[in-house]
C-alpha positions in Angstrom: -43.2 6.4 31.4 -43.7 9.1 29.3 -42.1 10.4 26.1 -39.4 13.0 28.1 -38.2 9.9 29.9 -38.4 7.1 27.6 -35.3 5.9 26.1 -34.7 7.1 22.7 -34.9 3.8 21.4 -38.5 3.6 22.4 -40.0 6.2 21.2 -42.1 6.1 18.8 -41.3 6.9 15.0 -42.4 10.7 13.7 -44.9 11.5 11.5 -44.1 12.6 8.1 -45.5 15.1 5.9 -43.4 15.1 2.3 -42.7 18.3 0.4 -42.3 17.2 -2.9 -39.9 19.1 -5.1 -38.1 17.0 -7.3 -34.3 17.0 -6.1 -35.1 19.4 -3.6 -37.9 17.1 -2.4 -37.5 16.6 1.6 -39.9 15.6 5.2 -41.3 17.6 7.6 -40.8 15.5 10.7 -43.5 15.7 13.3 -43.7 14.2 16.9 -42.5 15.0 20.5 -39.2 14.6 21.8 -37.1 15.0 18.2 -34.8 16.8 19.7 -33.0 14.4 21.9 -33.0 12.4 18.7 -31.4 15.1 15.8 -28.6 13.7 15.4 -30.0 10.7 14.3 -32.8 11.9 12.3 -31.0 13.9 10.6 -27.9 11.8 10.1 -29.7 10.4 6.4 -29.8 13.8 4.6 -25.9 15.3 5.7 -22.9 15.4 3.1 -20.9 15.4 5.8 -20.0 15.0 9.5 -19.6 18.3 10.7 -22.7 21.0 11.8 -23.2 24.3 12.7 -26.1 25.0 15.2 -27.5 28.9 14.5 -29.9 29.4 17.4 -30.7 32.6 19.6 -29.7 32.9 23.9 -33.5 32.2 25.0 -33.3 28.9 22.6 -29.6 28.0 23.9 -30.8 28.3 27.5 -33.4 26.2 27.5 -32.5 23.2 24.9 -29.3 23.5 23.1 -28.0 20.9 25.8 -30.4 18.5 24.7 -29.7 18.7 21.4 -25.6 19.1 21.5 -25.9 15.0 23.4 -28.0 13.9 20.4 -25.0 15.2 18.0 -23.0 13.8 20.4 -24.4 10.3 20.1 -24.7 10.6 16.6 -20.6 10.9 16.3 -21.2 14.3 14.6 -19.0 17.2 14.7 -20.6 20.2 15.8 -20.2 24.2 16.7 -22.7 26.6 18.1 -23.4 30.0 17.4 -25.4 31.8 19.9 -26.9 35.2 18.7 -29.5 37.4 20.3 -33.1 36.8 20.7 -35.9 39.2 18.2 -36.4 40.6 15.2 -33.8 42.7 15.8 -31.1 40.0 14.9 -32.9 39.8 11.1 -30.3 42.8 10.3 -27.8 43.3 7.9 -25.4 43.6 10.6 -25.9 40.4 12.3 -25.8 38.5 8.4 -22.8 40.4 8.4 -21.5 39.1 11.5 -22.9 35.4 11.3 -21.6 34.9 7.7 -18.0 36.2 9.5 -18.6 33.8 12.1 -19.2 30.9 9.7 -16.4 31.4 8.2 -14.1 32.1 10.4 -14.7 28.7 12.0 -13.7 27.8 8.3 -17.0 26.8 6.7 -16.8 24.1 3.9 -19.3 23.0 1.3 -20.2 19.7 3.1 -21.1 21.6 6.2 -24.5 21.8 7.4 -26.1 24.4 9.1 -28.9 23.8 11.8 -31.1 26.6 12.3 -32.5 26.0 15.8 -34.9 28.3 17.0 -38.3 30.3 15.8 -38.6 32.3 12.5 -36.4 34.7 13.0 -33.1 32.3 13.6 -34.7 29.8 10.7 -35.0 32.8 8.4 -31.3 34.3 9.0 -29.5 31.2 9.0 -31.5 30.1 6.1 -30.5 33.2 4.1 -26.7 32.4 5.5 -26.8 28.9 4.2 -28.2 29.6 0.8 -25.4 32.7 0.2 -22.4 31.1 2.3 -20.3 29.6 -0.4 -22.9 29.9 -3.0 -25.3 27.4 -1.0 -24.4 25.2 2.0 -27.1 22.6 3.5 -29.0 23.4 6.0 -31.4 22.0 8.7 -34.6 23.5 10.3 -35.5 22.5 14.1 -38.4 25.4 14.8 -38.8 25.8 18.3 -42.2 27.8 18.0 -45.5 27.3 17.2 -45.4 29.9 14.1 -42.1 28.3 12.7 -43.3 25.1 12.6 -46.7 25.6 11.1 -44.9 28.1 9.0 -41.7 29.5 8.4 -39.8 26.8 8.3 -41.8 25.2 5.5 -40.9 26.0 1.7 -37.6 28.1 1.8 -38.0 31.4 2.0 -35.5 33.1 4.2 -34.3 36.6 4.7 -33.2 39.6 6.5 -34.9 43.1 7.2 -34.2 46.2 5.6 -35.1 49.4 6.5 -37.5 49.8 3.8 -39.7 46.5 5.0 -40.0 42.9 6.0 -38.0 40.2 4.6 -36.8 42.6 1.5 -33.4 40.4 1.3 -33.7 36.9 0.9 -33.8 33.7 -1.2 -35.5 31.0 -1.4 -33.4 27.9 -0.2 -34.8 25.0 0.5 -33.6 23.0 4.0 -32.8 19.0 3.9 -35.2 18.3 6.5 -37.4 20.6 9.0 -37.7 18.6 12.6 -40.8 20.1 14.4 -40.7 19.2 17.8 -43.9 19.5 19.7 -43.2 18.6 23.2 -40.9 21.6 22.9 -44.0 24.0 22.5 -45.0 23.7 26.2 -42.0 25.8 26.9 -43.3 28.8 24.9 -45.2 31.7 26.6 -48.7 31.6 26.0 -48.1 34.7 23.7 -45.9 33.0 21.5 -48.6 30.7 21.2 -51.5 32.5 20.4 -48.9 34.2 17.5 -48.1 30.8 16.3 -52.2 29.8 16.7 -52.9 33.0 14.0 -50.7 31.2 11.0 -52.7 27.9 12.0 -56.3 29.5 11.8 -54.9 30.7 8.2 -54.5 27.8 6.9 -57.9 27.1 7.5 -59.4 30.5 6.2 -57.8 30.3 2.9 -58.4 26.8 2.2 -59.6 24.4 4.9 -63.5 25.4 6.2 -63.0 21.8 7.3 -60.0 22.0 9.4 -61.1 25.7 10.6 -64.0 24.2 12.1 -62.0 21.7 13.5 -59.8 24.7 15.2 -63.2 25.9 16.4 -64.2 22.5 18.1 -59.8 22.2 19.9 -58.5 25.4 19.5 -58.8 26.6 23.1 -57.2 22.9 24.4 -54.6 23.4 21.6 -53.9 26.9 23.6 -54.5 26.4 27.1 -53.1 23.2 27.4 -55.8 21.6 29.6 -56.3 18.7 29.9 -52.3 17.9 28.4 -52.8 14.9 26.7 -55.8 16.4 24.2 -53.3 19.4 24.4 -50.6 17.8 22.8 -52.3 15.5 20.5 -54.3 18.9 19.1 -51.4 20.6 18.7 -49.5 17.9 17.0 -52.5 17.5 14.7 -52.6 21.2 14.1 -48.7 21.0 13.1 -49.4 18.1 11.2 -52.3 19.8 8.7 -50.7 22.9 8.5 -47.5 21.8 7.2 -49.7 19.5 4.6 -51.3 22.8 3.7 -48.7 24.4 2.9 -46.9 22.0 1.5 -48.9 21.3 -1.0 -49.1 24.8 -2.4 -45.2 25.0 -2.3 -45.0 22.0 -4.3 -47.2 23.6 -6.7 -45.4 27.2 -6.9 -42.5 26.9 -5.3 -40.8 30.6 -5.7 -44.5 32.6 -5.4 -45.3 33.1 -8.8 -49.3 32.5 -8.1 -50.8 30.4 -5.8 -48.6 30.6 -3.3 -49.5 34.1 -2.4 -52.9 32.6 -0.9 -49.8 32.0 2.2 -50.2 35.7 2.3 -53.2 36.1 3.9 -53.2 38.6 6.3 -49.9 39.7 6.0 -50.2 42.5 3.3 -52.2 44.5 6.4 -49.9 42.6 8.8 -46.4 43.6 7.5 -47.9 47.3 7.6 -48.3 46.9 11.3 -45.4 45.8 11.7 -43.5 48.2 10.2 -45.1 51.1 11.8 -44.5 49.5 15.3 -40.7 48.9 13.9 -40.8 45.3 14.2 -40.5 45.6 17.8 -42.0 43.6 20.7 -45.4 45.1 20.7 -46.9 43.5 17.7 -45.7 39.6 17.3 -45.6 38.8 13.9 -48.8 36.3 14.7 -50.5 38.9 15.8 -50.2 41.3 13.1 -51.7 38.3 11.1 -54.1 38.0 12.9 -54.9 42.2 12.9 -54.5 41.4 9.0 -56.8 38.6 8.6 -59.5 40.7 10.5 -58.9 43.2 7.9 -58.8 41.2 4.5 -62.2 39.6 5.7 -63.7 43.0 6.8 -62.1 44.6 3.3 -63.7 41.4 1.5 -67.4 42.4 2.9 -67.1 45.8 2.0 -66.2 44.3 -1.9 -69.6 42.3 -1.9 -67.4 39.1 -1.9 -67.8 37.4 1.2 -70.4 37.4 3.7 -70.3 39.2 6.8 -71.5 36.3 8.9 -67.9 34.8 7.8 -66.1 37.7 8.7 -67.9 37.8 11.8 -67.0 34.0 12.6 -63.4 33.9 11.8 -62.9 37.1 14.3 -65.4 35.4 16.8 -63.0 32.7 17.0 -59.7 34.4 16.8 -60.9 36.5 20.0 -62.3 33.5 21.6 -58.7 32.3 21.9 -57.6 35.7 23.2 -55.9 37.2 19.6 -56.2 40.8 19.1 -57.9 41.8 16.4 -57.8 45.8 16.7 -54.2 47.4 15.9 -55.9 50.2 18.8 -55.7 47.7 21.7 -52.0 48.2 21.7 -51.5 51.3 23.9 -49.4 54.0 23.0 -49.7 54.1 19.4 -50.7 56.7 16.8 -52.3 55.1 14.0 -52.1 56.9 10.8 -53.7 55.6 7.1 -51.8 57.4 4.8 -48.9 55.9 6.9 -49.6 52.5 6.3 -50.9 53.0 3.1 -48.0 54.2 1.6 -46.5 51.2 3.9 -48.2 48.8 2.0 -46.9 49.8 -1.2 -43.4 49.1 0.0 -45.1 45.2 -0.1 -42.9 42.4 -2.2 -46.2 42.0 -3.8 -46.6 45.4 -5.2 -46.9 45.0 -9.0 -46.9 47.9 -11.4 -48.1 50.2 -8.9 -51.2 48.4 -7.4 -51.0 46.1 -4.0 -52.0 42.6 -4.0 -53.9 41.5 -1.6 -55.5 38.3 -0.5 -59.1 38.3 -0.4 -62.0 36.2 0.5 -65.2 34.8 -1.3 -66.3 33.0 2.5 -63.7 30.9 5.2 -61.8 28.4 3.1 -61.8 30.4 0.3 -59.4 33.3 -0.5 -57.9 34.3 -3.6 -55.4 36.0 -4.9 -56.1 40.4 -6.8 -55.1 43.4 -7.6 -58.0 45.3 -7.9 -58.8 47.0 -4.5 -60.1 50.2 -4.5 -58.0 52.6 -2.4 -61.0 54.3 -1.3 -62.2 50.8 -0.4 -59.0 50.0 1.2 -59.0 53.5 2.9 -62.0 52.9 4.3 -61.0 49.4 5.8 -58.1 51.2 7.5 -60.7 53.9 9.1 -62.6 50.9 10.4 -60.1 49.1 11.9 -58.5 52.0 13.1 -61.8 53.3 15.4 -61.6 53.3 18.8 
């Protein structure tokens, strides 16, 4: 028997990683097959009996079944909000029209919202929950790799804006995240190498331990062969990454330092993204990646890291089947004075100058301002080459 078809009663009990913040302190569950038990996970840390699922059509399709019969058997009262699938829905115009939703279906303080589904539906109805009635509570049940490992973890949500990434926003922290990880053999192997990126950052910041640990199961954590390693890797990858972050979170909750190291990557990353108009082309995993690439390759030009470092955190990315080259999407005319003046529309942008995340070797990044733009210019010509 395995864990799909064991009764709920049998299964075994989820692993726990804490976030500790005081009142706000709460677990990251991790294990297969939380799903078909929400309702009774998550029955502790509710105010009241009555939910609201957020989750997007692709989500819906494939699991909101499963989890409407473990509400069900919980005796909780519960509504679903189906919304489209992408970045896309991270608009003003669909907060506008969730929050109209909520309401409508006459939202009280005591309700709790579930955000079901990747980053996109965890950041939106995060940033719903934390503005609805001044601050409703809310769940998070990431359905993909990169939620999970990532944005699900410490409270930040937001929307879009035209001006960048994840301009609007607050942070609100959920009562509970439930990652699931038999759910991730559903996800496209795409969506899984995007997820795979955040996970190999958590080693290059901070971990050379566990990023040689991702060099050793990393392809089984990917390919899924053979299953059983698969999903043991993948659990332990969940499992470590959440620690990770967790503890820096606990340490700096709203971003005032260290917590930028989470950043790695991503001032070079959001760029990309924003050029490509946060469409389908460029994951957000893989701009990370493209990022990560970058920050090493910007931290070798500085005479802070050695290239041999640089060269084995791209080695394995690649080994995996990441992108590392913003060039090896088709189609796409690169420009850097474009996404220089991109990546001064950064949240990190302080008096003029962009923060970046840097390295000193794998497992150990830090946190400056002082970046040449020639430097940076010159980074940008690199990884722009054909």
């Amino acid at each position: 028997m395995n864990a799909s078809t064991a009764p709920v009663a049998d299964l075994p009990e989820p692993r726990r990683v804490p976030v500790a913040l005081g009142d706000r302190a709460y677990d990251i569950l991790i294990g297969e097959d939380l799903i078909r038990r929400t309702g009774t996970l998550i029955r502790p840390v509710l105010t009241g009996n009555r939910v609201i699922v957020v989750t997007d059509e692709t989500v819906a399709g494939l699991h909101l079944n499963t989890l409407t019969k473990s509400l069900d058997a919980a005796g909780l009262d519960h509504t679903a909000i189906v919304l489209p699938p992408g970045e896309s829905t991270k608009s003003f115009d669909r907060y506008a029209g969730l929050m109209n939703e909520l309401l409508a279906l006459g939202l009280e303080r005591k309700t709790t919202i579930l955000a079901f589904g990747g980053g996109v539906i965890g950041d939106l109805a995060g940033f719903a929950a934390a503005t609805a009635l001044r601050g409703i509570p809310f769940v998070q049940i990431p359905t993909t790799l990169l939620a999970q490992v990532d944005s699900s973890v410490g409270g930040k949500t937001a929307i879009n804006a035209p001006a960048g990434k994840n301009l609007v926003g607050a942070f609100y922290q959920p009562r509970m995240v439930l990652a699931d990880t038999g759910i991730l053999d559903s996800l496209p192997r795409r969506e899984l190498l995007a997820g795979y990126a955040e996970v190999v950052k958590y080693g290059a910041l901070g971990d050379l331990a566990f990023f040689e640990w991702l060099e050793r199961h990393g392809a089984t954590l990917i390919d899924g062969d053979p299953i059983d390693e698969c999903r043991a890797a993948r659990a332990e990858a969940v499992a470590r990454s959440c620690a990770a972050k967790a503890a820096i979170v606990a340490q700096d909750e709203r971003e005032g330092g260290l917590r930028a190291l989470l950043n790695l990557g991503h001032t070079f990353g959001h760029a990309l993204e924003s050029r490509l108009g946060y469409g389908p082309d460029l994951l957000h995993g893989e701009a990370v990646a493209m990022g990560m690439a970058m920050a090493f390759s910007l931290s070798v030009r500085k005479g802070l890291c050695s290239g041999q470092d640089a060269e084995r955190l791209n080695r394995h990315m690649a080994s995996v089947g990441l992108r590392l080259k913003p060039t090896d999407i088709a189609g796409v005319d690169w420009d850097v004075d474009d996404l220089i003046k991109r990546m001064f529309k950064d949240k990190k942008v302080e008096a003029g100058r962009i923060t970046f995340i840097l390295a000193r070797g794998l497992g150990d990044a830090f946190i400056t301002a002082d970046v040449d733009e020639a430097d940076l210019r010159a980074t940008l010509e690199d990884a722009l080459a054909d």
